[in-house]
C-alpha positions as CSV (number, residue, x, y, z in Angstrom):
1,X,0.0,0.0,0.0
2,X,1.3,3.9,-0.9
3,X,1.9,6.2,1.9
4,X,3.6,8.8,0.1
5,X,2.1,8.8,-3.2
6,X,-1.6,10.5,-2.8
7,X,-4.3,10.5,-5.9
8,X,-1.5,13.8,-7.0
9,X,1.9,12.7,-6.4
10,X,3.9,13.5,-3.2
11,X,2.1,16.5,-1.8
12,X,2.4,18.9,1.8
13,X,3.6,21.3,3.7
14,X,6.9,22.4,2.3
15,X,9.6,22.0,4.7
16,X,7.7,20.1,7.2
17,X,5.8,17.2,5.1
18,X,8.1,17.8,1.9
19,X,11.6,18.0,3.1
20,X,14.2,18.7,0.6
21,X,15.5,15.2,2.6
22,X,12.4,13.6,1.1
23,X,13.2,15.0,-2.5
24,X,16.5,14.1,-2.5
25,X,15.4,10.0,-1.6
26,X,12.4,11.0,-4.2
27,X,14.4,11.4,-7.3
28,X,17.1,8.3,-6.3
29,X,14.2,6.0,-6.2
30,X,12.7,7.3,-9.1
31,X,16.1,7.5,-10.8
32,X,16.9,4.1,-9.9
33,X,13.7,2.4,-11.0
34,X,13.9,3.9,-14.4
35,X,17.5,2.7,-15.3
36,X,21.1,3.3,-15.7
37,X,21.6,6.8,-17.4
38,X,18.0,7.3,-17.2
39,X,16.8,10.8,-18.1
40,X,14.4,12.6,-15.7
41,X,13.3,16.3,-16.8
42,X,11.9,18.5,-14.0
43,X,10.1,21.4,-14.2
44,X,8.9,23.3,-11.7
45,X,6.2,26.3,-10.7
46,X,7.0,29.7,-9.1
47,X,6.4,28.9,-5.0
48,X,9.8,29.6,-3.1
49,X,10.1,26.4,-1.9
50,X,10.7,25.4,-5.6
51,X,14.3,26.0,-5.9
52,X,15.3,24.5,-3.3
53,X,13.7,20.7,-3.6
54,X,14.5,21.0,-7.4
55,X,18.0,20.6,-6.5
56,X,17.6,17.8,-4.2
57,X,15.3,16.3,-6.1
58,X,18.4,16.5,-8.7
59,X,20.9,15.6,-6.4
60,X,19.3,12.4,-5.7
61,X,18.7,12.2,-10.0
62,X,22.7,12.1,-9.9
63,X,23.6,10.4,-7.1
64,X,21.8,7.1,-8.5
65,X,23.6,7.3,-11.5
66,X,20.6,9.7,-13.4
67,X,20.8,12.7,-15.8
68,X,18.9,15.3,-14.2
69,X,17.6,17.9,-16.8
70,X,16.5,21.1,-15.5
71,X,13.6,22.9,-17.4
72,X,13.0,25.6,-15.0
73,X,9.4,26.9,-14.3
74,X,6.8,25.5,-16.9
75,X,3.2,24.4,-16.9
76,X,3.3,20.7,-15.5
77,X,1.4,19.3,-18.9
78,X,4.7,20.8,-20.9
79,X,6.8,18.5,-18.7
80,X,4.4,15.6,-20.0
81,X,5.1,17.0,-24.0
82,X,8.5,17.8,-23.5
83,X,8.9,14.3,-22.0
84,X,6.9,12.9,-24.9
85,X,8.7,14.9,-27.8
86,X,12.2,12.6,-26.4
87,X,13.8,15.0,-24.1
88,X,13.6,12.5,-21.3
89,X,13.1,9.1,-20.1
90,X,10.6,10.4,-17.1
91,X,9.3,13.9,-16.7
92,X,8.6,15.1,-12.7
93,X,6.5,18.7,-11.7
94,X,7.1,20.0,-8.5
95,X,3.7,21.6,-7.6
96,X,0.9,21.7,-5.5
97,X,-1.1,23.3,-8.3
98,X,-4.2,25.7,-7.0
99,X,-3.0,24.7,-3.2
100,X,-1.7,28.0,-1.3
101,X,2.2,28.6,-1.6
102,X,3.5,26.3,1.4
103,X,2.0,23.6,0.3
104,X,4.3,21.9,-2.7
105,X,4.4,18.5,-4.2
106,X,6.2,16.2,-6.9
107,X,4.6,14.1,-9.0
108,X,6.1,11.9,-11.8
109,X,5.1,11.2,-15.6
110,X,6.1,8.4,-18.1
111,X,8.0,8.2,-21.1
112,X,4.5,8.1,-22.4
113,X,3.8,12.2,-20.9
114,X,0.9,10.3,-18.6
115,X,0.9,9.8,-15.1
116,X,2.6,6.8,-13.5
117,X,0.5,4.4,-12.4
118,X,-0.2,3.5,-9.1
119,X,1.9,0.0,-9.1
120,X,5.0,1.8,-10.5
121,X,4.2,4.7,-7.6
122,X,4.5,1.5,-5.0
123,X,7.7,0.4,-6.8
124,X,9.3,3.3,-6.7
125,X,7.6,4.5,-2.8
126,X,9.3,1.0,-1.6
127,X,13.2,2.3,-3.3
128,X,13.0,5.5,-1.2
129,X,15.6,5.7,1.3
130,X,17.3,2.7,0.0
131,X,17.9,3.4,-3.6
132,X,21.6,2.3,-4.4
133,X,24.3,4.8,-5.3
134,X,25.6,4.6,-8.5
135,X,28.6,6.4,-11.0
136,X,27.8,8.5,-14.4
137,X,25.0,10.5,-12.9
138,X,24.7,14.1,-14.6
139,X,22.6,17.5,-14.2
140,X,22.1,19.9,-17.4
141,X,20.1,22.8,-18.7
142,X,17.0,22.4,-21.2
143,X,17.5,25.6,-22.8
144,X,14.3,26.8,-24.3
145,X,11.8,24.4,-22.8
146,X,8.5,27.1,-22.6
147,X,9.7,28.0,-26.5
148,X,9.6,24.3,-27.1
149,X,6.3,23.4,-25.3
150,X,4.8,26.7,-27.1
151,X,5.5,25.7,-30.6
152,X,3.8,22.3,-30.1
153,X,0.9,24.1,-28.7
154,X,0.7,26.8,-31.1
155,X,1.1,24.1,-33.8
156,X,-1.4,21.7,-32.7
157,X,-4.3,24.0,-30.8
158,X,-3.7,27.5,-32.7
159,X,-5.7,26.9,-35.9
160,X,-8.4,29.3,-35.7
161,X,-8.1,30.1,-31.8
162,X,-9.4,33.7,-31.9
163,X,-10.5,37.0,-29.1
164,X,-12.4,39.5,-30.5
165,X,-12.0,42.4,-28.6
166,X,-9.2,41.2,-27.1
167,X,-8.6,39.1,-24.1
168,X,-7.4,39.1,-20.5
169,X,-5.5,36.4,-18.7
170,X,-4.9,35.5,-15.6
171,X,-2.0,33.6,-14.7
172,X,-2.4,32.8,-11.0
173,X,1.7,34.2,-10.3
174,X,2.3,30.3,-11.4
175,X,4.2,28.9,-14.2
176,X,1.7,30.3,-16.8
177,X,3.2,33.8,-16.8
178,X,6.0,33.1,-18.9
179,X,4.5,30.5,-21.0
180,X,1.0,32.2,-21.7
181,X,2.5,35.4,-23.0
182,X,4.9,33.5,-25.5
183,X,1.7,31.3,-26.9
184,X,-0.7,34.0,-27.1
185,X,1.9,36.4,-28.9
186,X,2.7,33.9,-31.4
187,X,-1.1,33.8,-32.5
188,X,-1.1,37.4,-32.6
189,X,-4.1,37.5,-29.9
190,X,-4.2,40.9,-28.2
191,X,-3.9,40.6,-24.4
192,X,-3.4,41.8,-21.5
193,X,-2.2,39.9,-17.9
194,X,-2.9,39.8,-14.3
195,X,-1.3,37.4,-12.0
196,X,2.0,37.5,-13.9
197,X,4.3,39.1,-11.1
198,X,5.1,35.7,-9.0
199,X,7.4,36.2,-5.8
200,X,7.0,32.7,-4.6
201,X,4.4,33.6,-2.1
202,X,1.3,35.0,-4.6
203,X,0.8,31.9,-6.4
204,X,-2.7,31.6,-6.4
205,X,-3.3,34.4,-4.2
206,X,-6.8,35.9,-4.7
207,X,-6.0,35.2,-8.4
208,X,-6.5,32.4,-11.0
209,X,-8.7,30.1,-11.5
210,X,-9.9,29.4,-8.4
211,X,-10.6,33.4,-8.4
212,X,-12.4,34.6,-11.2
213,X,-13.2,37.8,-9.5
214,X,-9.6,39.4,-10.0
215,X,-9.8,38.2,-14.2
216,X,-13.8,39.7,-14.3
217,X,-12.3,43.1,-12.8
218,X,-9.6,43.4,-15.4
219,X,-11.8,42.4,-18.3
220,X,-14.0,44.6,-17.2
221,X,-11.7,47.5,-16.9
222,X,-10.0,46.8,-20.0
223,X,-13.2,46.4,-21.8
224,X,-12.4,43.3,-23.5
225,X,-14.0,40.5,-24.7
226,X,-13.2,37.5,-22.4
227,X,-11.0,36.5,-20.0
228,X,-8.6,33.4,-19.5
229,X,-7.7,32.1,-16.4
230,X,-5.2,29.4,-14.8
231,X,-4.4,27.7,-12.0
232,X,-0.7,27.2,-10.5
233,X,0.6,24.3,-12.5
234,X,-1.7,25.9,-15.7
235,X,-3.1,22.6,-16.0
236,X,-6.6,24.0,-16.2
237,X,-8.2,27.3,-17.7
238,X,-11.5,28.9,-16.6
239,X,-13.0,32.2,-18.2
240,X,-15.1,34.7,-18.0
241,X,-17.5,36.5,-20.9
242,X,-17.2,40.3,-21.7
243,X,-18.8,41.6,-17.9
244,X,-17.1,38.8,-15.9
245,X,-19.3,36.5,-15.7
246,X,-18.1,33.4,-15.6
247,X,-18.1,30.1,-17.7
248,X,-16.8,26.9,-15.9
249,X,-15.9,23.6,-17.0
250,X,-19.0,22.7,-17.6
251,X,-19.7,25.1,-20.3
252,X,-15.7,24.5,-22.1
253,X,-16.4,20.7,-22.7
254,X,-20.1,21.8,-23.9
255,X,-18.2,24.0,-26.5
256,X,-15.5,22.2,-27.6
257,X,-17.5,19.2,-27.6
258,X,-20.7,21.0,-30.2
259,X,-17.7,22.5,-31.9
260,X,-15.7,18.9,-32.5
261,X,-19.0,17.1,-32.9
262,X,-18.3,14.4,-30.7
263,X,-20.0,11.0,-30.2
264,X,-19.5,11.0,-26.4
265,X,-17.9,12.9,-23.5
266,X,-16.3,12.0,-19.8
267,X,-17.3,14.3,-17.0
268,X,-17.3,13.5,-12.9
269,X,-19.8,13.1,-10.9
270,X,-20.0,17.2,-9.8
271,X,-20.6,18.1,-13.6
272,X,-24.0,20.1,-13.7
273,X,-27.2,18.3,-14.5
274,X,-27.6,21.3,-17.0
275,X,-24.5,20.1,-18.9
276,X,-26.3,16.4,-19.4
277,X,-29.5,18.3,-20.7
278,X,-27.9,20.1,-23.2
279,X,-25.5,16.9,-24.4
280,X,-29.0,15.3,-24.7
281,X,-30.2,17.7,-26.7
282,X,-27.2,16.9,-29.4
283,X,-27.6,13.5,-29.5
284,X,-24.1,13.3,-27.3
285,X,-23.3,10.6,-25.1
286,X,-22.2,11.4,-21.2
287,X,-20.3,9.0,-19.5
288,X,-19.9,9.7,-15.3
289,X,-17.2,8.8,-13.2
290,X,-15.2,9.6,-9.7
291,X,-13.6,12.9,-9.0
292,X,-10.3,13.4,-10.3
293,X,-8.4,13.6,-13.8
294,X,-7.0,10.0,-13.5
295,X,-10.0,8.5,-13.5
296,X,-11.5,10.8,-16.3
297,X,-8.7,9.4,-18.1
298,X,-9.1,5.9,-17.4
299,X,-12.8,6.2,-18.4
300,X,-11.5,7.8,-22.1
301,X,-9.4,4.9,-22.7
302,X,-11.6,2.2,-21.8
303,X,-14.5,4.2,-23.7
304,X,-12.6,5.7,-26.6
305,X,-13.9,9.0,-25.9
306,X,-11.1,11.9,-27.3
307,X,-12.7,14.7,-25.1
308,X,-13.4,14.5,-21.0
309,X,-12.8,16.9,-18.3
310,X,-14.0,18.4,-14.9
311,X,-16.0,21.4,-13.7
312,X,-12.8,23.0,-12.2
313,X,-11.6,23.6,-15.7
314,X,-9.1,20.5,-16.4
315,X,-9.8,19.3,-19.3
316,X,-8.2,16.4,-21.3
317,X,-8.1,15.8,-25.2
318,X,-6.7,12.6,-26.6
319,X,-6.5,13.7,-30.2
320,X,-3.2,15.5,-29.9
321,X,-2.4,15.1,-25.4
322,X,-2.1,12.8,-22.6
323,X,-2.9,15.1,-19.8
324,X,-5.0,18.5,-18.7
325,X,-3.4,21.3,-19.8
326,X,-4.8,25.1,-19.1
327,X,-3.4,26.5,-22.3
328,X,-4.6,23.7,-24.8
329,X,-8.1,24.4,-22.9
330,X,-7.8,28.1,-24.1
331,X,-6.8,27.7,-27.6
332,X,-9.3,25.0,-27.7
333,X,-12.4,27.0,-26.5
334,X,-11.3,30.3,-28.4
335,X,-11.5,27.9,-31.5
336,X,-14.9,26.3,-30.7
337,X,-16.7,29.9,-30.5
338,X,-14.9,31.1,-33.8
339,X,-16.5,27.7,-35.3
340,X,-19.6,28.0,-33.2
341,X,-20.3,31.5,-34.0
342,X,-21.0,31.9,-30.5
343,X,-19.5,35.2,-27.8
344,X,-18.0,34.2,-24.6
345,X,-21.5,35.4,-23.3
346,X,-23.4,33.4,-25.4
347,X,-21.4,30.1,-24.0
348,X,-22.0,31.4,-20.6
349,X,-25.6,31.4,-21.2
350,X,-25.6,28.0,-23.2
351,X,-25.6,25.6,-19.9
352,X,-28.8,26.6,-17.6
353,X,-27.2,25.2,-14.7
354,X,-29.6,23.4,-11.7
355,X,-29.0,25.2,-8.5
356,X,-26.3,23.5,-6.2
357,X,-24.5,23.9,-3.2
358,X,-21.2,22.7,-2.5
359,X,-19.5,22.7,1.1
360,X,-16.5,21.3,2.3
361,X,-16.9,19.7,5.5
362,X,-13.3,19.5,7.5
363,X,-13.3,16.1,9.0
364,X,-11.9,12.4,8.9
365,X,-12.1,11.4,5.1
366,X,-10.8,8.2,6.0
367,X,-13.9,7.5,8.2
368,X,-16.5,8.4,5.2
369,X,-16.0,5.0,4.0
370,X,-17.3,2.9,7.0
371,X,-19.9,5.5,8.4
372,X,-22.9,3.4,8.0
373,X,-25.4,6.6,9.3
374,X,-24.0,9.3,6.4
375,X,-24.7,6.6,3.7
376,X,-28.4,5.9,4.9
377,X,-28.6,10.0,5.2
378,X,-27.4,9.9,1.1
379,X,-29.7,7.3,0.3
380,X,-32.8,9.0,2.0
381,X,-31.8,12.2,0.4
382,X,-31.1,10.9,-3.0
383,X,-35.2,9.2,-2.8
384,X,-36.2,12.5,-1.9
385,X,-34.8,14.2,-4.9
386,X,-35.6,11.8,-7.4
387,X,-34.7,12.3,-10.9
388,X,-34.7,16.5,-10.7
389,X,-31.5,16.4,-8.4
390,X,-28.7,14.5,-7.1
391,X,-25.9,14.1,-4.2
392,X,-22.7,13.8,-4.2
393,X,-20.6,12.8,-0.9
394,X,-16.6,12.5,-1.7
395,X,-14.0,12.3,0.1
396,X,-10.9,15.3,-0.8
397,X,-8.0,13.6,-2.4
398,X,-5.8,16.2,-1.6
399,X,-7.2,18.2,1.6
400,X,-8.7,16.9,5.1
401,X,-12.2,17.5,4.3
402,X,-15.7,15.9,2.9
403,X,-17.3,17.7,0.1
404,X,-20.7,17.4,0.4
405,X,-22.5,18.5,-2.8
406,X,-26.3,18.5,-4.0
407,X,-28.2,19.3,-7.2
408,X,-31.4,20.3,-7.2
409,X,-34.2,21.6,-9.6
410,X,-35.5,24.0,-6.5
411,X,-32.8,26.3,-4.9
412,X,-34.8,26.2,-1.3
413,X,-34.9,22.0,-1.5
414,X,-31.2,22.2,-2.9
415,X,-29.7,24.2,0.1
416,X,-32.3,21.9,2.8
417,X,-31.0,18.9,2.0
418,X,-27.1,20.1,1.7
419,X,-27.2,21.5,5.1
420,X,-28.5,18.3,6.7
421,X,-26.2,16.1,5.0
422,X,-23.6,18.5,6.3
423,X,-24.6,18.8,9.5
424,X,-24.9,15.0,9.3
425,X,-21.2,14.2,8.1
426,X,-20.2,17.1,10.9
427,X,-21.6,15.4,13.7
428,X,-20.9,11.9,12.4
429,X,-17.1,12.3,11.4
430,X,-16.1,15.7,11.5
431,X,-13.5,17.6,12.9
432,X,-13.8,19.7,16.3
C-alpha cells in the first residue's frame, strides 16, 4: 500500500511534510527504478520552496547514476510534452497546483507524458531511502523548454483560436506567466495579464482560477471580450465572458465538444445536470465517473472517448495530449466559439445550470467510507430528490475534508437537503 504517493503525487507542507530530505530520496528512487543513465526532466512552478527541492530532487537524480535535466518553471502538462517529444526518459513537476504557496508536491510522468501508475508509484515509494548509489550520474540545462512546449501548442491548438475584442489572462503568479505570454503572442491574440508578477508567495493568491473575480475586474476594466484564467501548475483554464461572468468547465467541454461534434464525452460526478441536458439535446453521449483527472482518463481509454474533463476547468483531449493542460483548454475553446459563432457570453448562457450547493466539510475522510449513518442519510436524500437532483458525498483527495455537494431543480430543496447532510457528516465524522 502507498503512503507517500496520494491521488496527485507526493504533496504537503513544504519544509515540514516535503523535506528537501524527502526529495533528494524521491528522485534516487525514481532514478533508480527507471534505469542506468535514465533521463528525468523536472520542471517546476513559481512557489519559493521550488528551488530549493528542485535541487535535491536533482541531487538524488545524480547520485543514482541519473541525468537530471533542468527545465525551469513551466506548466506541469509541458513537462508531459516535452517528456513525450524525447527530451527525457521520465518527466517530474514539482507543484501543488491551486494549493496556497506552502503547500508543494512532486509528482512523476512516463516516457508516455501520462501519469505513473499506481503499481510503479508503490515500486518506486518502496526504493526510497534505500535506492543504491551509482557512478555516471549528470545534471544539465534544457534551454528553451517554454519556447519548445509553445511551438507544439501553437502548432497543434492555434488553428483558428481567436479574441475578439481582445482578451485578459490570468496567470495565478504560477508557471503560466511566462508560458502564456509566448503562446498568445505567437497567434497574434491581443492581451493583456494579471497574475503574472510571481514572488513565490502570490501563487494563487486571490487570483486564477480558483478566483475569477480578479480576471472579471480586469476584463471589465479593460473592456475586452473575455477573459482566460489558470491555475498554479496551468493545468486548467476557466474564463469569463465580456462583464465577468463566468463560464466553468461545464460550459468549455459543452463547447469544444458541439464544436468537434463528438460522439461522447467523460465528466465526474460534480458536472452540472444542465451540462447532461444540453448533451441530450445533441444527441451526445455522457459517460460519469469519480472525481479526479485520472479517473477521467481511465474512463476515455476504456471508452474511446477523445474529449473529457472536470468542472474545475481540467480538461483532457486525446486527439493530440495525454494530460489536462490550461493552455490547450484556451486555444481549444477560443476555437470552438470562432467555429460555433458563438461570444464568450453566449457560451456562458448556453448551460442553464440546476442550483447547487457545495460545502466542504473538514473532517476524517478516511472515516467516510465505513460510516454506515452518512450513507443511509445519502440514500434517504437521493429518494427525496428523485430524478430532478442528485448528491454527491466525496472524500478530498488532496485536503482533510468531505465535500458534500447536491443538485437540485428548486434552490430552497437544494440548500435543505445540503445543510443536513452536512450537518450530518459534521456530527458523524467531522473535525472539532
Amino acid at each position: 500500500m502507498r503512503t507517500l504517493f496520494g491521488t496527485d503525487g507526493v504533496r504537503g507542507v513544504a519544509g515540514v511534510d516535503l523535506t528537501a530530505g524527502l526529495a533528494r530520496d524521491l528522485g534516487a528512487a525514481a532514478a533508480a527504478w527507471a534505469g542506468a543513465d535514465a533521463r528525468v526532466l523536472i520542471g517546476r512552478d513559481t512557489r519559493e520552496s521550488g528551488p530549493e527541492l528542485e535541487e535535491a530532487l536533482a541531487d538524488g537524480i545524480v547520485a543514482a547514476g541519473g541525468r537530471a535535466v533542468h527545465a525551469g518553471v513551466i506548466p506541469t502538462p509541458g513537462v508531459a510534452v516535452l517528456t513525450r517529444l524525447g527530451e527525457a526518459d521520465l518527466g517530474c513537476m514539482i507543484s501543488a497546483s491551486h494549493n496556497p504557496y506552502r503547500d508543494n508536491g512532486i509528482k512523476f510522468l512516463g516516457g508516455d507524458g501520462r501519469k505513473l501508475g499506481d503499481d510503479v508509484e508503490l515500486q518506486i515509494e518502496r526504493l526510497v531511502g534505500s535506492a543504491p548509489e551509482a557512478c555516471g550520474g549528470r545534471a544539465s540545462e534544457l534551454t528553451g523548454a517554454v519556447e519548445e512546449y509553445a511551438d507544439w501548442l501553437v502548432e497543434r491548438y492555434g488553428a483558428g483560436a481567436s479574441a475578439e475584442g481582445g482578451l485578459v489572462a490570468d496567470c495565478a503568479n504560477g508557471a503560466a506567466h511566462r508560458a502564456a505570454p509566448v503562446v498568445l503572442g505567437r497567434l497574434g491574440l491581443e492581451a493583456s495579464y494579471v497574475g503574472a508578477d510571481p514572488d513565490g508567495r502570490n501563487i494563487n493568491a486571490g487570483v486564477g482560477s480558483t478566483h475569477l473575480d480578479a480576471v472579471g475586474e480586469a476584463v471589465r476594466a479593460a473592456g475586452a471580450g473575455c477573459g482566460l484564467a489558470f491555475d498554479g501548475d496551468a493545468d486548467r483554464c476557466l474564463a469569463v465572458d465580456a462583464s465577468g461572468r463566468p463560464v466553468n468547465g461545464d460550459a468549455i467541454i459543452a463547447a469544444i465538444a458541439l464544436a468537434r461534434k463528438v460522439d461522447r464525452v467523460v465528466v465526474t460526478s460534480m458536472t452540472n445536470l444542465g451540462f447532461h441536458r444540453v448533451m441530450r439535446r445533441h444527441g451526445i453521449e455522457v459517460e460519469v465517473t469519480d472525481v479526479g483527472d485520472r479517473y477521467v482518463l481511465e474512463r476515455m481509454l476504456a471508452t474511446g472517448a477523445t474529449l473529457g474533463g472536470e468542472q474545475s476547468g481540467h480538461v483532457v483531449d486525446l486527439v493530440h495530449h495525454t494530460t489536462g493542460d490550461g493552455l490547450a483548454t484556451a486555444l481549444m475553446l477560443l476555437a470552438a466559439l470562432g467555429t460555433l459563432g458563438m461570444s464568450m457570453a453566449e457560451l456562458a448562457d448556453l448551460i442553464v445550470p440546476f442550483p447547487q450547493k457545495l460545502v466542504a466539510v473538514r473532517a476524517d475522510r478516511s472515516a467516510l467510507a465505513g460510516s454506515e449513518r452518512i450513507w443511509q442519510e445519502v440514500e434517504a436524500a437521493e429518494a427525496k430528490l428523485g430524478e430532478d437532483g442528485r448528491v454527491v458525498v466525496r472524500a478530498s483527495g488532496t485536503e482533510p475534508v468531505v465535500r458534500v455537494m447536491v443538485e437540485a431543480e428548486n434552490a430552497a430543496s437544494c440548500a435543505a437537503v445540503c445543510n443536513h447532510l452536512v450537518g450530518i457528516v459534521q456530527g458523524e465524522i467531522g473535525e472539532a
